[in-house]
C-alpha positions in Angstrom: -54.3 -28.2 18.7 -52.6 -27.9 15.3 -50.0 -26.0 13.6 -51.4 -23.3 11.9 -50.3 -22.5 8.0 -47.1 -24.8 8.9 -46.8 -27.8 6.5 -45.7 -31.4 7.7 -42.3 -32.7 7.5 -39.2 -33.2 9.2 -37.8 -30.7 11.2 -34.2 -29.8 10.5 -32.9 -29.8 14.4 -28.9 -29.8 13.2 -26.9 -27.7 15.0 -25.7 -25.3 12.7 -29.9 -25.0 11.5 -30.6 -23.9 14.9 -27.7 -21.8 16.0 -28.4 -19.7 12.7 -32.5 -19.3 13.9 -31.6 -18.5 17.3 -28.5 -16.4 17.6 -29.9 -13.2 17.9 -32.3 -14.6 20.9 -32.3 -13.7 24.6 -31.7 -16.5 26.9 -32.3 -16.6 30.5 -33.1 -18.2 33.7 -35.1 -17.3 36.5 -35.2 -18.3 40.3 -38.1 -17.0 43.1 -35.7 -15.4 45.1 -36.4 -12.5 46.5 -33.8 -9.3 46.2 -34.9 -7.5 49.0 -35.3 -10.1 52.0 -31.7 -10.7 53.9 -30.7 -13.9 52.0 -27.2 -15.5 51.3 -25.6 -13.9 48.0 -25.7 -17.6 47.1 -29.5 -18.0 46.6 -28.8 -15.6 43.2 -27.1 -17.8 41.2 -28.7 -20.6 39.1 -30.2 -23.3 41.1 -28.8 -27.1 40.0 -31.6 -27.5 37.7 -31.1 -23.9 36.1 -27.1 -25.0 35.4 -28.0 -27.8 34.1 -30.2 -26.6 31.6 -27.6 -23.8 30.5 -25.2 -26.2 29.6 -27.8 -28.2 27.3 -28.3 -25.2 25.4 -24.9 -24.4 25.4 -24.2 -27.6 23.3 -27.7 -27.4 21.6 -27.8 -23.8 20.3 -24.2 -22.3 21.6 -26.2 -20.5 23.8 -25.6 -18.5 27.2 -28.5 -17.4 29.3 -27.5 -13.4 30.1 -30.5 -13.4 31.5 -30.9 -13.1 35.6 -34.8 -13.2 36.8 -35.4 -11.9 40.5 -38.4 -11.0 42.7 -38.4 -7.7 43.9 -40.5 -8.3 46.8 -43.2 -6.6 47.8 -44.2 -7.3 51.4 -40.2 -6.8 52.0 -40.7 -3.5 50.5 -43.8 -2.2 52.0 -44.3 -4.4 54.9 -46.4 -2.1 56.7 -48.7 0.0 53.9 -48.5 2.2 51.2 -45.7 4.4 50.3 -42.4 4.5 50.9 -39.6 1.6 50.7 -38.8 0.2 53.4 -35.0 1.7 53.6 -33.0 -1.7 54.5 -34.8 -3.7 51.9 -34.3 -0.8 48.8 -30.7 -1.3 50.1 -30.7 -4.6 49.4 -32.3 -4.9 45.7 -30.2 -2.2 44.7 -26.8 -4.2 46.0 -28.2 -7.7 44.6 -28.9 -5.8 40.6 -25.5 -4.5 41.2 -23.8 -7.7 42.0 -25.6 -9.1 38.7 -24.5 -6.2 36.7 -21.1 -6.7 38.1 -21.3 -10.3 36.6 -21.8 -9.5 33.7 -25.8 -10.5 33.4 -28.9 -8.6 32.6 -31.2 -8.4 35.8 -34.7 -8.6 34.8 -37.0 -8.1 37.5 -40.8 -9.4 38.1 -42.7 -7.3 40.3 -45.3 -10.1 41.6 -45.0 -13.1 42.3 -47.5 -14.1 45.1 -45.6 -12.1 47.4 -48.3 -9.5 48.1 -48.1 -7.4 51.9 -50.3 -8.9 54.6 -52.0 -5.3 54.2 -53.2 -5.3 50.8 -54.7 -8.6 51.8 -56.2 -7.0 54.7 -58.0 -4.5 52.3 -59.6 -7.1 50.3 -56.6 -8.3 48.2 -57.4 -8.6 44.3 -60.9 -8.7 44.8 -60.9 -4.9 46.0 -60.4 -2.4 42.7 -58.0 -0.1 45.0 -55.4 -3.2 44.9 -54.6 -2.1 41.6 -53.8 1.4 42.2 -51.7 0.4 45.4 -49.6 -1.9 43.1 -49.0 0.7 40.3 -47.5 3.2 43.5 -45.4 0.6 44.2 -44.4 0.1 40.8 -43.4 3.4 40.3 -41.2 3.4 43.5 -39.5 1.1 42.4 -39.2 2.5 38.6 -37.4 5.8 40.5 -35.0 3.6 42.8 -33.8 1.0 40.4 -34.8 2.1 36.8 -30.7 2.3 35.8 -30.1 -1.0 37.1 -33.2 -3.5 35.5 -32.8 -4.5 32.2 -36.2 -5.7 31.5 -39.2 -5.4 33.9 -42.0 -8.0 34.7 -45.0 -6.5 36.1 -46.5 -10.1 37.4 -44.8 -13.2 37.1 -48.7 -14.9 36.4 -52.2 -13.2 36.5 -53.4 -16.2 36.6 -52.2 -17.4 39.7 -53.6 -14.5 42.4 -57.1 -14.0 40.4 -58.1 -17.2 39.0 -56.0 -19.8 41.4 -56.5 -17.9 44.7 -59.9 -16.2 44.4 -61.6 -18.2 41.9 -60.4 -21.4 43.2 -59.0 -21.1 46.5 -56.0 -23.1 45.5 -53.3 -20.8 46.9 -55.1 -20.1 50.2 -57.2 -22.3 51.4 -60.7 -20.7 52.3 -59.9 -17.9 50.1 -62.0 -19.3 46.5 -65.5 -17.7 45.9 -65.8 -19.0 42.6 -67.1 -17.2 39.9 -67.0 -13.7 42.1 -63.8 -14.2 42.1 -63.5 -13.1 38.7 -63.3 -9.4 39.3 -59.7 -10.6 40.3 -59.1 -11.3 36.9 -60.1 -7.3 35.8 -58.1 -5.9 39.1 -54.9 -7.8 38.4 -55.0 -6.8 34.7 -56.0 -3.0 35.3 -53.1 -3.3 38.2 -50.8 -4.2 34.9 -52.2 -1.7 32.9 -51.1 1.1 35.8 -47.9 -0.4 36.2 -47.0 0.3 33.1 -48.0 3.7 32.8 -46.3 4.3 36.2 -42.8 3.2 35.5 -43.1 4.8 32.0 -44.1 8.2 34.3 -41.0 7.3 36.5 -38.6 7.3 33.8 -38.2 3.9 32.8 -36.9 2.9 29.3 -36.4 -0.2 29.6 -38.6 -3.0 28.4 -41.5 -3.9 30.6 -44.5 -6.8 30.0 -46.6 -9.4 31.7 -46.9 -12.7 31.9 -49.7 -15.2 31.4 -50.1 -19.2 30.9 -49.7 -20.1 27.5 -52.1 -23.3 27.4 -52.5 -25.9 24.5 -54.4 -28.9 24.7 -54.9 -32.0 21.9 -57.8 -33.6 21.4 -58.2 -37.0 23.3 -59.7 -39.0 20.8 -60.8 -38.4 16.8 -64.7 -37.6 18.0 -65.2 -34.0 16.6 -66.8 -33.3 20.1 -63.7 -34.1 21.5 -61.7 -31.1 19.2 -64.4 -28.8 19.6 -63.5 -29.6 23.4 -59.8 -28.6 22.4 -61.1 -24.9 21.5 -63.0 -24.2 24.2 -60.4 -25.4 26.9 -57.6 -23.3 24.9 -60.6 -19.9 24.7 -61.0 -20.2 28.8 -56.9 -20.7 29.3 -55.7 -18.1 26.7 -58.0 -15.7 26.3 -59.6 -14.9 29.2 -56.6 -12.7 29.8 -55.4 -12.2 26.3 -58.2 -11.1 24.9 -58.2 -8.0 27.6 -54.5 -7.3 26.7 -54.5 -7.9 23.0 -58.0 -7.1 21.8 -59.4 -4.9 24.7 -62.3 -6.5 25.4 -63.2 -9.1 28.1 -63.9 -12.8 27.1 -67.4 -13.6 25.4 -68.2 -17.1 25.5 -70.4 -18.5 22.4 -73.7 -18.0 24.1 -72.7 -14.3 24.5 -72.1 -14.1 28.2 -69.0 -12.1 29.2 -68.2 -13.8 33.2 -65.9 -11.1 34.0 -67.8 -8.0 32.7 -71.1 -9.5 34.7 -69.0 -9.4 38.4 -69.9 -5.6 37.8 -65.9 -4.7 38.5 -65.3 -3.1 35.0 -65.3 1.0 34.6 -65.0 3.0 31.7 -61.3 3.6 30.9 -60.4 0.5 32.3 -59.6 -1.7 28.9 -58.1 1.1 27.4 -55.3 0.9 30.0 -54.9 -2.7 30.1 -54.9 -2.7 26.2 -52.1 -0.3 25.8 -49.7 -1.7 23.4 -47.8 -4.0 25.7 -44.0 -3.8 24.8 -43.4 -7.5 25.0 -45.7 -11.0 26.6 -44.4 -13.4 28.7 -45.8 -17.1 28.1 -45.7 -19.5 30.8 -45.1 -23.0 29.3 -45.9 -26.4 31.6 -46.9 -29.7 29.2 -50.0 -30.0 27.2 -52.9 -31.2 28.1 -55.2 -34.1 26.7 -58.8 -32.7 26.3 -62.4 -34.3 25.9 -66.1 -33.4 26.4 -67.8 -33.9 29.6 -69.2 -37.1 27.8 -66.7 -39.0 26.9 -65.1 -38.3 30.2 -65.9 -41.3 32.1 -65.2 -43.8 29.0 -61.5 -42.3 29.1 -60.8 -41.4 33.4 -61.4 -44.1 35.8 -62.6 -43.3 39.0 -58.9 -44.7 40.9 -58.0 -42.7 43.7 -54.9 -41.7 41.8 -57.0 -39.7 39.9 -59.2 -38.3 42.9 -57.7 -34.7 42.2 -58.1 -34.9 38.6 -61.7 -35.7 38.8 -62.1 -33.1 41.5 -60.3 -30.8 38.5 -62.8 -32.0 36.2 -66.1 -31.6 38.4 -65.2 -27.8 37.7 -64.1 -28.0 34.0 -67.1 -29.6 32.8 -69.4 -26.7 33.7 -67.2 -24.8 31.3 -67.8 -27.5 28.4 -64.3 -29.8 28.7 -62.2 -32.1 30.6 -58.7 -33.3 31.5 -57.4 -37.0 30.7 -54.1 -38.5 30.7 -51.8 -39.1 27.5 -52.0 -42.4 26.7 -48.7 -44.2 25.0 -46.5 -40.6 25.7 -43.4 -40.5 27.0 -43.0 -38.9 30.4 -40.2 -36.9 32.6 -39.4 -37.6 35.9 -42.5 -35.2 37.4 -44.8 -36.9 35.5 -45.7 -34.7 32.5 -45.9 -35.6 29.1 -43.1 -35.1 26.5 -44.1 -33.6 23.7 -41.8 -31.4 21.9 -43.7 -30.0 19.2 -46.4 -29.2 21.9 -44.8 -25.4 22.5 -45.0 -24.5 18.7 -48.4 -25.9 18.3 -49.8 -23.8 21.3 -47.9 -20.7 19.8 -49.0 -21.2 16.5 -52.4 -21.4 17.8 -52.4 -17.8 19.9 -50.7 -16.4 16.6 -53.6 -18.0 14.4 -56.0 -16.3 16.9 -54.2 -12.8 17.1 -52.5 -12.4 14.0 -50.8 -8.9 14.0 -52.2 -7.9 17.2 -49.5 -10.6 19.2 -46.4 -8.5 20.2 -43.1 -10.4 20.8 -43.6 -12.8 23.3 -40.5 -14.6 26.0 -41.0 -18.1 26.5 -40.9 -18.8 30.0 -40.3 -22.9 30.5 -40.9 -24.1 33.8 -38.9 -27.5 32.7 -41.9 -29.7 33.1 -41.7 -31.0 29.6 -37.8 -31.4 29.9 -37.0 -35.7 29.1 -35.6 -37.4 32.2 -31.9 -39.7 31.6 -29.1 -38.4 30.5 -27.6 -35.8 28.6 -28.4 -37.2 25.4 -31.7 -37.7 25.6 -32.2 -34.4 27.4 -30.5 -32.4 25.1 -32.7 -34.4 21.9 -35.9 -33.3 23.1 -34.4 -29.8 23.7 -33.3 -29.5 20.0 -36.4 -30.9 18.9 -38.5 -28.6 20.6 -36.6 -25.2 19.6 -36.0 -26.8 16.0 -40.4 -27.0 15.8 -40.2 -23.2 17.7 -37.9 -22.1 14.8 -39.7 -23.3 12.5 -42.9 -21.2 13.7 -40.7 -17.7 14.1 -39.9 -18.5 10.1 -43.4 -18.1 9.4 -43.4 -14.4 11.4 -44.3 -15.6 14.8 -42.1 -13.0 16.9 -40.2 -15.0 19.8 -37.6 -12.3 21.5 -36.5 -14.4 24.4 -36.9 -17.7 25.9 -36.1 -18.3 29.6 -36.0 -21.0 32.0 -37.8 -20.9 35.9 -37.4 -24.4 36.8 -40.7 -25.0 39.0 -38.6 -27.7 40.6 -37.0 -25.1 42.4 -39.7 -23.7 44.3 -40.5 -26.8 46.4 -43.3 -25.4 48.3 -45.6 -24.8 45.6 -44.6 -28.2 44.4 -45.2 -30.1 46.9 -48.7 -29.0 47.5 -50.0 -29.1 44.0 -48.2 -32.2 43.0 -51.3 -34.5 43.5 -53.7 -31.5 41.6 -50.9 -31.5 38.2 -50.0 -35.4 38.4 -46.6 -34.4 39.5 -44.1 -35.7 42.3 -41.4 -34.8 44.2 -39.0 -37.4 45.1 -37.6 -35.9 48.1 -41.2 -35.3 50.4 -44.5 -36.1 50.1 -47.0 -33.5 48.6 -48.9 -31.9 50.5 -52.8 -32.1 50.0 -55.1 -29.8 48.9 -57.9 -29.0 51.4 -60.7 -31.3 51.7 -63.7 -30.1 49.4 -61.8 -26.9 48.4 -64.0 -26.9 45.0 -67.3 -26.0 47.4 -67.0 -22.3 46.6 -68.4 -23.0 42.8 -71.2 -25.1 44.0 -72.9 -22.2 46.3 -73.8 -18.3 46.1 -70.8 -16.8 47.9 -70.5 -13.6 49.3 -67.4 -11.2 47.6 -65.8 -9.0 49.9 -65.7 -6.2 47.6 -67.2 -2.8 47.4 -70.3 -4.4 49.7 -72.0 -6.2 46.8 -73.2 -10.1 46.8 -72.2 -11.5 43.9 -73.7 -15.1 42.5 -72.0 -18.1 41.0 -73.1 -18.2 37.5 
């Protein structure tokens, strides 16, 4: 991973250079709290981590973060099927947006966010096509209840995590991975964006609405050639298995000319014309790099230590797919773990941009604070300026950054604590949870796909 078209040299990360490239931009932070369950009015405002943050860009950029995302909250909403809201929770989102309009913020509101009704689970979850009809209804319910209150809407807050995480890899649930049948997730969560859309637009909504995916960059682990070839072939699975659906309308062709989602059979004409509608705005979902090699070099660069047991497990998967993960070597760290790299979020962007060109609509930064320098103030508030000086270096060079919001994944301790072994991470205050024992079986069998009655193969 490289900048694209930007030449070396120093950054100017003074504060007057970077209040002037960022004073027209949306701030925000975000919290997974959702607006319709009974909760204390308290669990709205900006977790520790979230205040923290806003007073770093405060000094940084002058900055204030308008910016309020909530979950709406769908199995609060329809807990029991299809079709109306469930009267006490419509109540409640529509006194929470008006508390945050009271204050003075902009309520943006994500739709999904791994919150789906035991019912639509019941009917086959993502891997059934009618998911994505079910979700657009609910969409547009909530378009029609609380369209004059939402400032900007989220349709998912990651199609990653309910296609590829849950039924590719089982990761959320455990039992619930079929591997690569799983993919037709990937099409049903997209086409369910794609409906969404058009639904609240049919509602009324004005308002801006987009999705969100993982915005993945990786850096080459060593100078072998095989090991940057790696680089674009980890960054083609992350980014544009969804992206290029979205941006290009088309599913993802690998380089011997396969196309994994389009060979699940889930894809019907019409459907890529929906997903590919122009797409107002794109959230990116921004963790740490990664460190990338081929399936070669691997095991002159992991040991097999047992503190690397869920790496390797990682890794027994990536390298059918052509790469692997290793750790930075000589990189600084926070306090989860991750690397700090701040130039890391510009070259990932610069990359997508390269790939795209015109075709990339404004995109929000969503940083999930994983990158964010441990100590003090100062040396918080350092890497911050460096990273947004790098960033507004990029958006002089065209790249269209509307918004750039912070959702702390420190805050949501459950998912946490039981990935922190999978993404090298730990939380000081409980052990992490571990992932179930052999939970990467469903890619070395057939498996059977609950969906429309047909067996689907691991390719």
């Amino acid at each position: 991973m490289h900048f694209i078209g930007l030449p070396s040299g120093r950054v100017d990360m003074s504060t007057v250079a970077l209040r002037h490239h960022f004073d027209t931009m949306d701030w925000g932070v975000g919290r997974a709290v959702s607006i319709a369950a009974p909760a204390d009015p308290a669990a709205l405002a900006p977790s520790a981590t979230a205040r923290r943050w806003a007073n770093d860009l405060r000094s940084v950029v002058g900055g204030v973060p308008r910016g309020r995302r909530v979950l709406a909250g769908w199995k609060h909403l329809q807990p029991d099927g299809p079709g109306r809201l469930d009267r006490r929770a419509a109540d409640a989102c529509r006194r929470a947006l008006d508390g945050l309009l009271a204050a003075g913020h902009e309520p943006v509101l994500t739709l999904l966010h791994g919150d789906e009704p035991g019912w639509l689970d019941e009917r086959g979850g993502w891997l059934a096509r009618d998911s994505a009809f079910r979700f657009a209804d609910y969409a547009a319910e909530l378009g029609r209840l609380l369209g004059d209150r939402v400032s900007r809407w989220v349709t998912s807050a990651d199609f990653g995590t309910p296609s590829l995480g849950e039924r590719v890899a089982g990761m959320t649930v455990p039992g619930r991975g079929v591997g690569a049948a799983g993919l037709a997730a990937v099409h049903h969560v997209l086409l369910g964006h794609g409906l969404a859309v058009r639904a609240l637009r049919d509602a009324g909504v004005s308002a801006e609405i987009g999705g969100t995916t993982l915005l993945a960059g990786g850096y080459p682990a060593s100078d072998d050639p095989a090991d940057r070839a790696a680089v674009d072939t980890a960054e083609s699975w992350a980014n544009r298995l969804f992206l290029d659906p979205l941006l290009l309308g088309r599913h993802l062709v690998t380089e011997d000319g396969r196309c994994p989602v389009g060979e699940s059979g889930c894809v019907r004409p019409g459907d890529l014309e929906l997903i590919a509608a122009p797409q107002d705005v794109l959230y990116l979902t921004w963790y740490a790099p990664v460190r990338v090699t081929t399936p070669q070099n691997l095991p002159l660069l992991l040991p097999a230590e047992s503190c690397y047991r869920a790496l390797n497990e990682v890794n027994g998967l990536l390298v059918r797919l052509g790469f692997a993960l290793v750790p930075f070597d000589g990189v600084e760290t926070g306090r989860y773990g991750w690397p700090v790299l701040p130039e890391a979020l510009a070259d990932a962007l610069a990359g997508l941009a390269g790939w795209y060109g015109s075709r990339l609509p404004p995109v929000r930064i969503v940083d999930n604070g994983m990158g964010d320098a441990s100590g003090g103030a100062p040396r918080r508030r350092a890497v911050l300026a460096s990273r947004l000086g790098w960033l507004a270096r990029l958006m002089e060079r065209g790249v269209p950054v509307r918004g750039y919001e912070y959702w702390s994944i420190v805050d949501n301790l459950p998912w946490l604590r039981r990935y922190a072994r999978l993404y090298s991470i730990s939380d000081p205050a409980a052990p992490a949870e571990n992932l179930e024992p052999g939970w990467t079986r469903a890619f070395a069998r057939p498996q059977e796909a609950p969906r429309e009655g047909r067996r689907l193969h691991i390719v």
